[in-house]
C-alpha beads as a LAMMPS data file, in Angstrom:
LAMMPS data file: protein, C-alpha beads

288 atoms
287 bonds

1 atom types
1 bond types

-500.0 500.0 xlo xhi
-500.0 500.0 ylo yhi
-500.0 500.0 zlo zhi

Masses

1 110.0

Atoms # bond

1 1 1 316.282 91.682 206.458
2 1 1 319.452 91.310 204.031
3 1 1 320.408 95.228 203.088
4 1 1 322.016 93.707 199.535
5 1 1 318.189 95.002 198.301
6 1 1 317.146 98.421 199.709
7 1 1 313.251 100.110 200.240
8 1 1 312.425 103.769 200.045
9 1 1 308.813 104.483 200.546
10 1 1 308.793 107.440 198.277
11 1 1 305.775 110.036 198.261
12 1 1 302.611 109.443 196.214
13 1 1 302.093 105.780 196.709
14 1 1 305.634 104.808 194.658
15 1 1 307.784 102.154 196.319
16 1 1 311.672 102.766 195.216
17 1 1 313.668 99.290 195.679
18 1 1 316.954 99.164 194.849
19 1 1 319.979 96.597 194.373
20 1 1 323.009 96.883 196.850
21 1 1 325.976 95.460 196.060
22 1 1 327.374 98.931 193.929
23 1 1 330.879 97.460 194.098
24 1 1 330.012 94.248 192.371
25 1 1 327.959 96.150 189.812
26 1 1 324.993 94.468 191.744
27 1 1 326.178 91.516 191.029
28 1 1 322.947 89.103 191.011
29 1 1 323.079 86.362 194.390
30 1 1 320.654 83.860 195.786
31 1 1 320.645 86.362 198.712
32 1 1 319.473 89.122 196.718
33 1 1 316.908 87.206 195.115
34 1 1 314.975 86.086 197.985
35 1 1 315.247 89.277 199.257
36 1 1 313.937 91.321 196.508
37 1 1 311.203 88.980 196.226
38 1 1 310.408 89.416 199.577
39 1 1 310.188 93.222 199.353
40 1 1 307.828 92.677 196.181
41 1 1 305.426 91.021 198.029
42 1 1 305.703 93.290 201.080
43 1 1 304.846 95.842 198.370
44 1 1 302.173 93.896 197.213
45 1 1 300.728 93.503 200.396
46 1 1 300.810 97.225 201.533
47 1 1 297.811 99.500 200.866
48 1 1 300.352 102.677 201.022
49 1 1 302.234 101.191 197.756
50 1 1 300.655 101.509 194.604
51 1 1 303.396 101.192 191.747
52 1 1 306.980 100.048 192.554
53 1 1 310.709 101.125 190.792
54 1 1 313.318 98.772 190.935
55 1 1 316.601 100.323 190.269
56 1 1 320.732 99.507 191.178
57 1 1 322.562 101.467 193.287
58 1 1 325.606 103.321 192.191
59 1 1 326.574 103.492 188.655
60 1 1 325.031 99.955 187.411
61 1 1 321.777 98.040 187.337
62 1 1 322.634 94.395 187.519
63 1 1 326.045 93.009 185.710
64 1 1 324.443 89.844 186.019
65 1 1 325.350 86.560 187.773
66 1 1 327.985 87.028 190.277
67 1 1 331.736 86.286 189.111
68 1 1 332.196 83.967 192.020
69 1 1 329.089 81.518 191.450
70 1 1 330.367 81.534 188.303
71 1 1 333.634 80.756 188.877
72 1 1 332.805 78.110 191.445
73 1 1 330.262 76.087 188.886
74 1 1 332.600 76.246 186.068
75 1 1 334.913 73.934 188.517
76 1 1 331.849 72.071 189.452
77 1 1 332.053 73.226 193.039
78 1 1 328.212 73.244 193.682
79 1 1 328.309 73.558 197.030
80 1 1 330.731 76.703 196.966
81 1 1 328.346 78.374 194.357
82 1 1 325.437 80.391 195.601
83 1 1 322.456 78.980 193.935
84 1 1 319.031 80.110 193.992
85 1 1 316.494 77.522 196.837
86 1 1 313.774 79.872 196.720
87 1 1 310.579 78.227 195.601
88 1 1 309.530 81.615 193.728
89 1 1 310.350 81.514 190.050
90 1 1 312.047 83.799 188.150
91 1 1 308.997 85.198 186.664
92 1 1 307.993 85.799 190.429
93 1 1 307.681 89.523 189.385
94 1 1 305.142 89.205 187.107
95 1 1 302.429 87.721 189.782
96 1 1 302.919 91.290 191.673
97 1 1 299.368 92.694 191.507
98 1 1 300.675 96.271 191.181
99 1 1 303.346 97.937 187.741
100 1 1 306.408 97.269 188.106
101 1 1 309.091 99.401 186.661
102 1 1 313.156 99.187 186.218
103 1 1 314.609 102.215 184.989
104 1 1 317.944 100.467 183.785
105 1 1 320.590 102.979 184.881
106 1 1 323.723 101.592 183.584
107 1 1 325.076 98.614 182.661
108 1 1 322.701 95.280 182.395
109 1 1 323.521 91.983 181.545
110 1 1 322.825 88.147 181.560
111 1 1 320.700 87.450 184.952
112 1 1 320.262 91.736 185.816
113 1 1 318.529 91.716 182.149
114 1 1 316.290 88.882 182.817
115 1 1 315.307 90.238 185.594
116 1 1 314.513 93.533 184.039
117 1 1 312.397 91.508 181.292
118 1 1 310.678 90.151 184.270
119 1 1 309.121 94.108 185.189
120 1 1 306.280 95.284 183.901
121 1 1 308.161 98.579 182.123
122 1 1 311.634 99.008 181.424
123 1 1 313.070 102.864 181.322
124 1 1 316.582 103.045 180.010
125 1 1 319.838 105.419 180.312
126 1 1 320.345 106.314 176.811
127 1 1 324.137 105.459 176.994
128 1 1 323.239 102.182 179.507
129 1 1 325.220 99.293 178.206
130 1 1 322.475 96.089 178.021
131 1 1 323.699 92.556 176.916
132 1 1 322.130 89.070 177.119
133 1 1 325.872 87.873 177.870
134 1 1 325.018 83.949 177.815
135 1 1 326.579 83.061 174.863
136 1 1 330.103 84.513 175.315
137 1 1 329.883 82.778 178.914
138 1 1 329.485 79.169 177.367
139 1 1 325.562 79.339 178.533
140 1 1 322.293 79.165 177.017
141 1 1 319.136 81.485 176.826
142 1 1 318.603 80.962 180.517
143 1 1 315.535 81.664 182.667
144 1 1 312.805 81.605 179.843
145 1 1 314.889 84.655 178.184
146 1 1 314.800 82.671 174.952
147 1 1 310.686 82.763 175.302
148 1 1 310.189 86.388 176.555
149 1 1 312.449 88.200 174.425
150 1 1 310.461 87.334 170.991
151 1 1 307.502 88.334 172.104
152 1 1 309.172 91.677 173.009
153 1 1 311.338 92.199 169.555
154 1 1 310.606 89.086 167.609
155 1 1 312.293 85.987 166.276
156 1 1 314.861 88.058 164.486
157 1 1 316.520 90.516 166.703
158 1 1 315.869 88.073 169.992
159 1 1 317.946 85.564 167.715
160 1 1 320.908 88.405 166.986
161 1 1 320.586 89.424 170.879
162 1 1 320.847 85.879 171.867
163 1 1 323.300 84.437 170.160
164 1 1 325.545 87.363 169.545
165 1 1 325.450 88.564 173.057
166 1 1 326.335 91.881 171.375
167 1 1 326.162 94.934 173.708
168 1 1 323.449 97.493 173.094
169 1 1 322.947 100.929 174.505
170 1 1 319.480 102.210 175.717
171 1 1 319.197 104.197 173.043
172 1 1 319.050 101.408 170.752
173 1 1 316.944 99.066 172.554
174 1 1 313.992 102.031 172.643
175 1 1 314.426 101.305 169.093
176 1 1 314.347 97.253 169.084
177 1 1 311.026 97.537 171.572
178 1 1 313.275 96.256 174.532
179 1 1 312.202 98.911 177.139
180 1 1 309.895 101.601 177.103
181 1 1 311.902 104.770 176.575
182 1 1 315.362 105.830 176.731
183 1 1 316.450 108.660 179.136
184 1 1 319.384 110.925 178.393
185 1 1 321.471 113.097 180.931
186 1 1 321.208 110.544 183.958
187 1 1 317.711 111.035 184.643
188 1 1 316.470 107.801 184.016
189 1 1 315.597 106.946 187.635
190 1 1 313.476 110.232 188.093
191 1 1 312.011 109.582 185.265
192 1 1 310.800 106.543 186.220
193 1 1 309.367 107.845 189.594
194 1 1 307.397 110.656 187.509
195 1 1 305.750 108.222 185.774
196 1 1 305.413 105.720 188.842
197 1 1 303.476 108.322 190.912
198 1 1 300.878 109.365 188.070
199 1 1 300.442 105.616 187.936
200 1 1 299.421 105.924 191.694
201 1 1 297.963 109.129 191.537
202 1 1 295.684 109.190 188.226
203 1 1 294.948 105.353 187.528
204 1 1 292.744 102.836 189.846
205 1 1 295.189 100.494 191.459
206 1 1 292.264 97.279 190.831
207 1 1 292.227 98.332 187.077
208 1 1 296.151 98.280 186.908
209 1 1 295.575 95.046 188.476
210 1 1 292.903 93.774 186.269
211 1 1 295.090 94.666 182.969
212 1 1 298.413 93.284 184.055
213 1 1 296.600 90.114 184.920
214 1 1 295.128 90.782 181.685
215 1 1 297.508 91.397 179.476
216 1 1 299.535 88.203 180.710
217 1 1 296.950 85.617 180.923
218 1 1 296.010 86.721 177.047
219 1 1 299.432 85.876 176.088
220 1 1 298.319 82.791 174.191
221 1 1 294.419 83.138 173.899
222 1 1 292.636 83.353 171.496
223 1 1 291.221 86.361 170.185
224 1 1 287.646 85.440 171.228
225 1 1 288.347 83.552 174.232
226 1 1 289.999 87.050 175.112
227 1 1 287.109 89.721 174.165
228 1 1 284.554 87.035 176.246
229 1 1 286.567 87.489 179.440
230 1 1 286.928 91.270 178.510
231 1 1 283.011 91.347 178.163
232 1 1 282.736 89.320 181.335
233 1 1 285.549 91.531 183.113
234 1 1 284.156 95.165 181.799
235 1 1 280.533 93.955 183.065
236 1 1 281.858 93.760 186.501
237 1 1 283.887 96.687 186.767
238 1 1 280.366 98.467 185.800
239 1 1 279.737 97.698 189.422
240 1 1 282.977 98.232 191.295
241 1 1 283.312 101.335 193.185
242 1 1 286.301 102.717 191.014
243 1 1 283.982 103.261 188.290
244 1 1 281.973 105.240 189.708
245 1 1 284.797 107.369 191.533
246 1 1 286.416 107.682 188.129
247 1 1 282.859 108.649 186.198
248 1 1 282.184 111.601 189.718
249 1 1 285.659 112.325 189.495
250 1 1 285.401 113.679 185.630
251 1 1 282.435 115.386 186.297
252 1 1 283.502 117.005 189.551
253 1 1 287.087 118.007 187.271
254 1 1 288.937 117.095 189.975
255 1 1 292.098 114.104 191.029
256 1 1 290.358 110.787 191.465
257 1 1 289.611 109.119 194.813
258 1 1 290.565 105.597 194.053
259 1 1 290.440 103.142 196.894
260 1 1 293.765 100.951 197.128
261 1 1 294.604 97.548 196.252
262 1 1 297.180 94.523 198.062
263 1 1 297.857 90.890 197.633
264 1 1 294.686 90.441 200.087
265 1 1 292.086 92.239 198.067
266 1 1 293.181 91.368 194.400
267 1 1 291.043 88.920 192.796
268 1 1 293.074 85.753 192.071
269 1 1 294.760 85.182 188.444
270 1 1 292.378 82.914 186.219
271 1 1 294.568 82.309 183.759
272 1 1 298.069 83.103 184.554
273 1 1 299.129 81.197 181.010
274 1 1 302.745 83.891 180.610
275 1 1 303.908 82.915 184.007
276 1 1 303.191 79.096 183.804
277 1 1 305.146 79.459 180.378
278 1 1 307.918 81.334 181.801
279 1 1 308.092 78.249 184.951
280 1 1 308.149 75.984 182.590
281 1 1 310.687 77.043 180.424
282 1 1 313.255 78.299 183.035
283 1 1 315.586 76.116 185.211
284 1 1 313.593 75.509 188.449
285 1 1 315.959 76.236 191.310
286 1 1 318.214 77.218 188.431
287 1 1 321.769 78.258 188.349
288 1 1 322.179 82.138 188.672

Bonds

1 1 1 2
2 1 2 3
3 1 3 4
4 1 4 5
5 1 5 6
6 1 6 7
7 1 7 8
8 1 8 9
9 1 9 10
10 1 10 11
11 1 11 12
12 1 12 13
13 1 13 14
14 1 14 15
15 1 15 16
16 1 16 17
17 1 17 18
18 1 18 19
19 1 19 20
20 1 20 21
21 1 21 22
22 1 22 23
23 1 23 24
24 1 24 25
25 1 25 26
26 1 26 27
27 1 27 28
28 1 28 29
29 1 29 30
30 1 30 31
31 1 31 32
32 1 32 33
33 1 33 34
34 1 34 35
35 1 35 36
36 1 36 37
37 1 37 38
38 1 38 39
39 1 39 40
40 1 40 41
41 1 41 42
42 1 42 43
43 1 43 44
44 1 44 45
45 1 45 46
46 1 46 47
47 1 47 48
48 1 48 49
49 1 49 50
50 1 50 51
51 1 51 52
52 1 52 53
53 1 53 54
54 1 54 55
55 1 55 56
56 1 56 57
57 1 57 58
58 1 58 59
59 1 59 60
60 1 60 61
61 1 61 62
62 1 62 63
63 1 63 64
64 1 64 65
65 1 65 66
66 1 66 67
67 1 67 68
68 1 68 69
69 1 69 70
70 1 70 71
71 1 71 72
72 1 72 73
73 1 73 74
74 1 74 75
75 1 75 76
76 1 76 77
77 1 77 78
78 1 78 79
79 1 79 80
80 1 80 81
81 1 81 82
82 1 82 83
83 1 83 84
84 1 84 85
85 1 85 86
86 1 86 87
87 1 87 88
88 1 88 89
89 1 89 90
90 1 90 91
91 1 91 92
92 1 92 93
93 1 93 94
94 1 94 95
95 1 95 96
96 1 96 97
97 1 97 98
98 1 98 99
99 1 99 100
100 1 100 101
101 1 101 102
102 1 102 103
103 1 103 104
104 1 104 105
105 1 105 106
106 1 106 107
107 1 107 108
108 1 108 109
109 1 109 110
110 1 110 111
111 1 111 112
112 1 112 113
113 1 113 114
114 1 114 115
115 1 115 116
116 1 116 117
117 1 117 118
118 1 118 119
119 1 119 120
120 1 120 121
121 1 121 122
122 1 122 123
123 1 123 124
124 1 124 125
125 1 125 126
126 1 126 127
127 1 127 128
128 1 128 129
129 1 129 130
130 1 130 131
131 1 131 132
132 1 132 133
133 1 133 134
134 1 134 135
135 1 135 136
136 1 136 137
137 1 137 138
138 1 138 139
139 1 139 140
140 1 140 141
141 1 141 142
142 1 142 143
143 1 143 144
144 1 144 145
145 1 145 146
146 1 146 147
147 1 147 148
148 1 148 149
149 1 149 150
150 1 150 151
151 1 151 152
152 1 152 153
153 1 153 154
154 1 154 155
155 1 155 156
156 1 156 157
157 1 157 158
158 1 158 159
159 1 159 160
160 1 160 161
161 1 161 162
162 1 162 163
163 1 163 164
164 1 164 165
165 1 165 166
166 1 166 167
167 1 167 168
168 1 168 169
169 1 169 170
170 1 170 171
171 1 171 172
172 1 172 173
173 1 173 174
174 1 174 175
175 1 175 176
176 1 176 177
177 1 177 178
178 1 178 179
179 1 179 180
180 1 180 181
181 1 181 182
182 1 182 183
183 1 183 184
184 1 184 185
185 1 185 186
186 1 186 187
187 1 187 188
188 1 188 189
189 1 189 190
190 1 190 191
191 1 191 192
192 1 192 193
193 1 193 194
194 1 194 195
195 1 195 196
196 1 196 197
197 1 197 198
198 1 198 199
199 1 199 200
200 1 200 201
201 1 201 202
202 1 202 203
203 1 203 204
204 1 204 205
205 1 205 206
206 1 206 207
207 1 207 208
208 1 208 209
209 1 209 210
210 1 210 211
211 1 211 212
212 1 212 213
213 1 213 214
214 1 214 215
215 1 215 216
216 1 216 217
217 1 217 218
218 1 218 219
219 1 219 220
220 1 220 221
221 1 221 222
222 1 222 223
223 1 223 224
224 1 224 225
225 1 225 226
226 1 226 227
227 1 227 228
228 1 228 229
229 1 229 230
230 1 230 231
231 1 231 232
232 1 232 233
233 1 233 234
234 1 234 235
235 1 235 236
236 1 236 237
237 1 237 238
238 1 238 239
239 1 239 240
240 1 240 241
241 1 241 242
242 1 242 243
243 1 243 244
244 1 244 245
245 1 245 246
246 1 246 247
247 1 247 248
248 1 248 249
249 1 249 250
250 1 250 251
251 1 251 252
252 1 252 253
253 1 253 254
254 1 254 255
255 1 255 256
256 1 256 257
257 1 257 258
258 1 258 259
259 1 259 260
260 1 260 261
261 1 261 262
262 1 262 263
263 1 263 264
264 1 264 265
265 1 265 266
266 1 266 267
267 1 267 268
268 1 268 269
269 1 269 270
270 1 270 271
271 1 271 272
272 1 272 273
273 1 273 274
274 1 274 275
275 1 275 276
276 1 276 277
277 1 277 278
278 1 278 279
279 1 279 280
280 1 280 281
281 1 281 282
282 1 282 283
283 1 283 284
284 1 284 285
285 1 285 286
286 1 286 287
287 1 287 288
């Protein structure tokens, strides 16, 4: 496999990936793509893994598209570009059955920020420099960036994002809602893997499941449609063996013994109405 995305198996059930291209910022390819989607769903598919951090190597996350593609489609050189032919969509990540997390360590822009939308949780450098970039490139909200980002900071700042592809630090986008939490003195990828492993070490991997299936299908429910498949959902974890290990566990005071969960064992998405969205409103084999 392609080393421009790396795999640690760290300790505790945490899967570390991380972009490697550190002289190119991590520059985003076709290559990389396929190849970070295949390590998600070798991830997905392991038993061992339980929550995965997706980082970039040396002192950047993702600058974005790389210069070159660029370059070459400006001229209209499509067949010297490097264009994406994988049939998984840019909201690929989202389908993972199991949290996904970027700590953004540095700087983040155009394509390296939609793909950070596309995690579960985003952790941030304080000082990390994070841009949408399109619109000082001559492109528009690309990827389904333009539906995602709303729901994450609403009309109003996604607009001022958007269209003035103004620079941010972390800081300030722990502020806006953009990620999770800003990190200062560089420890934003530790961080990340503290929280990661008392993901895998405290919570049931099916109920992570369950909730980030969950929490994306009920993206455009209704608020009854949701509580009925909540009723019908709660009702059956009543009889799943992680309730009961979590109910013995309490009473025994003592770490849970939660069974694991892959791609094999998760029950299939019912209603996966945030990822169908995102599909749609993204570029199929789009332009990186």
């Amino acid at each position: 496999m392609s080393d421009v995305v790396l795999m640690e198996r760290v300790d505790d059930g945490v899967a570390l990936l991380t972009l490697n291209r550190p002289d190119r910022l991590n520059a985003w390819t076709a290559e990389m793509q396929s190849t970070y989607f295949d390590l998600l769903e070798e991830c997905a598919a392991s038993e061992e893994v339980r929550a995965i951090v997706v980082t970039g190597a040396g002192r950047g996350f993702c600058a974005g598209a790389d210069m070159q593609n660029l370059q070459a489609l400006s001229e209209g050189d499509y067949d010297g570009a490097s264009t994406v032919q994988d049939g998984r969509p840019v909201s690929f990540p989202l389908s993972i059955p199991k949290p996904v997390i970027a700590p953004i360590n540095g700087p983040c822009a155009g394509m390296g920020l939609v793909h950070a939308l596309m995690c579960d949780l985003r952790f941030a450098a304080a000082d990390a420099k994070i841009t949408t970039a399109f619109a000082r490139g001559g492109l528009v909200a690309e990827h389904g960036s333009s539906w995602l980002l709303p729901r994450l900071v609403g009309h109003a700042r996604a607009l001022d994002l958007l269209m003035s592809a103004r620079v941010l630090l972390g800081a300030e986008a722990a502020e806006l809602g953009l990620v999770n939490r800003a990190v200062a003195d560089g420890n934003v990828v530790e961080e990340a893997l503290v929280y990661a492993r008392e993901l895998a070490r405290e919570c049931s991997p099916a109920s992570m499941a369950a909730i980030k299936r969950q929490v994306y299908s009920d993206y455009d429910r209704t608020l009854p449609a949701t509580m009925d498949e909540a009723n019908r959902l709660m009702l059956e974890s009543f009889t799943a063996p992680d309730f009961a290990e979590g109910v013995q566990s309490f009473v025994e005071r003592r770490p849970p013994r939660f069974p694991p969960v892959s791609v094999r064992s998760a029950p299939p998405v019912r209603n996966a109405s945030l990822v169908s969205q995102l599909r749609s409103a993204a570029e199929p084999d789009g332009v990186i």
